[in-house]
Every structure is written in structure tokens, then in C-alpha cells.
C-alpha positions as CSV (number, residue, x, y, z in Angstrom):
1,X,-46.6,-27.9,87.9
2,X,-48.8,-25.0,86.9
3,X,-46.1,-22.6,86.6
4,X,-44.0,-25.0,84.1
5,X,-47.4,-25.7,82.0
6,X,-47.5,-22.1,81.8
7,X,-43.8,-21.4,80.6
8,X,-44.4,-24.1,78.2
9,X,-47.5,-22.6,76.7
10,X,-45.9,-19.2,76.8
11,X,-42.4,-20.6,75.0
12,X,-44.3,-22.5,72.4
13,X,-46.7,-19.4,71.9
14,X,-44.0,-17.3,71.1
15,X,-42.2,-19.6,69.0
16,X,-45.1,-19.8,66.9
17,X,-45.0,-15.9,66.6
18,X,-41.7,-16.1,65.6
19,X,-42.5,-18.2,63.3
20,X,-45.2,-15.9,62.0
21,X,-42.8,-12.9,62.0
22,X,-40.2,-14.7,60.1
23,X,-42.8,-15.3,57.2
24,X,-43.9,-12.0,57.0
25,X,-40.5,-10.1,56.8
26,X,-39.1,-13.0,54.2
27,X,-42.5,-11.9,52.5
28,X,-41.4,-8.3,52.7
29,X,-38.6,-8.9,51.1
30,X,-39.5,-10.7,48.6
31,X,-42.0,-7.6,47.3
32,X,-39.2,-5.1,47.8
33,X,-37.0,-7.1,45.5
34,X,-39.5,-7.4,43.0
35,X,-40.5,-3.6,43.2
36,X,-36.6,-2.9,42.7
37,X,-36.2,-5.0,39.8
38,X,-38.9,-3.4,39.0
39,X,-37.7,0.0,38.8
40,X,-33.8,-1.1,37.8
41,X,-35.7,-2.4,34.6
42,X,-38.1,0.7,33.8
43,X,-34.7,2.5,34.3
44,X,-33.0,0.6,32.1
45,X,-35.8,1.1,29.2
46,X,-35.4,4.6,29.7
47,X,-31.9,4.8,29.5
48,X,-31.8,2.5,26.0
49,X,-34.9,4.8,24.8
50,X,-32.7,7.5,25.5
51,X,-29.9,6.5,24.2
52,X,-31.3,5.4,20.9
53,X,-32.7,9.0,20.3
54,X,-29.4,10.5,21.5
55,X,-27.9,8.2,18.5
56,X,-30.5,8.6,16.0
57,X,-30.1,12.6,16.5
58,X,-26.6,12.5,16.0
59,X,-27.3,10.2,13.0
60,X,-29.3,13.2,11.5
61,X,-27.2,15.9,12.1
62,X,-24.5,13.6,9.9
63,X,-27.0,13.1,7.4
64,X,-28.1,16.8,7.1
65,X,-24.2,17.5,7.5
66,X,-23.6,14.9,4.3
67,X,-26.2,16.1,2.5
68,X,-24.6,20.1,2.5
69,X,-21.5,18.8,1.1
């Protein structure tokens, strides 16, 4: 009877830190995402900032070019 008490405390004890585990990672996970979003979107900033320079210079050079003629 002992040794099935036992068992039983041990199985639900380590359910529980299961449980616990579970939580944690999904918790983990959940950061990570939000750090990669995160970064995706400070990338994507970037890439339109640069992007809208890249166009504006080009812009210029047409302008300057227009502007000999």
C-alpha cells in the first residue's frame, strides 16, 4: 500500500512538472517570436530607408542630369 501511495505521489509530482515545463518553453516561444518579429520589422525599416535614399539619389542625379541639358 505504501509503495502504490508512493508511485502515486511520484506520477502526480511529475505530472505537475510537466506541466510546469510545458508553460515555460510555450513562454519561450512566445519571446523568441516576438524578438524575431522584432528584428524582421527593424529590417524591413532599414531596407525601405534604404531604398528611399537609393531612389531619391537616383532622382538627383536625373535632376542634375536635366538640369545640364
Amino acid at each position: 500500500m505504501i509503495c502504490r501511495m508512493y508511485f502515486l505521489f511520484l506520477s502526480v509530482g511529475l505530472v505537475a512538472i510537466n506541466l510546469i515545463l510545458m508553460e515555460f518553453m510555450q513562454n519561450t516561444i512566445r519571446k523568441e517570436e516576438r524578438i524575431k518579429i522584432a528584428v524582421l520589422t527593424e529590417q524591413n525599416q532599414k531596407n525601405r530607408i534604404a531604398d528611399y535614399q537609393d531612389r531619391e539619389e537616383i532622382y538627383e542625379r536625373q535632376r542634375r542630369k536635366n538640369a545640364r541639358l
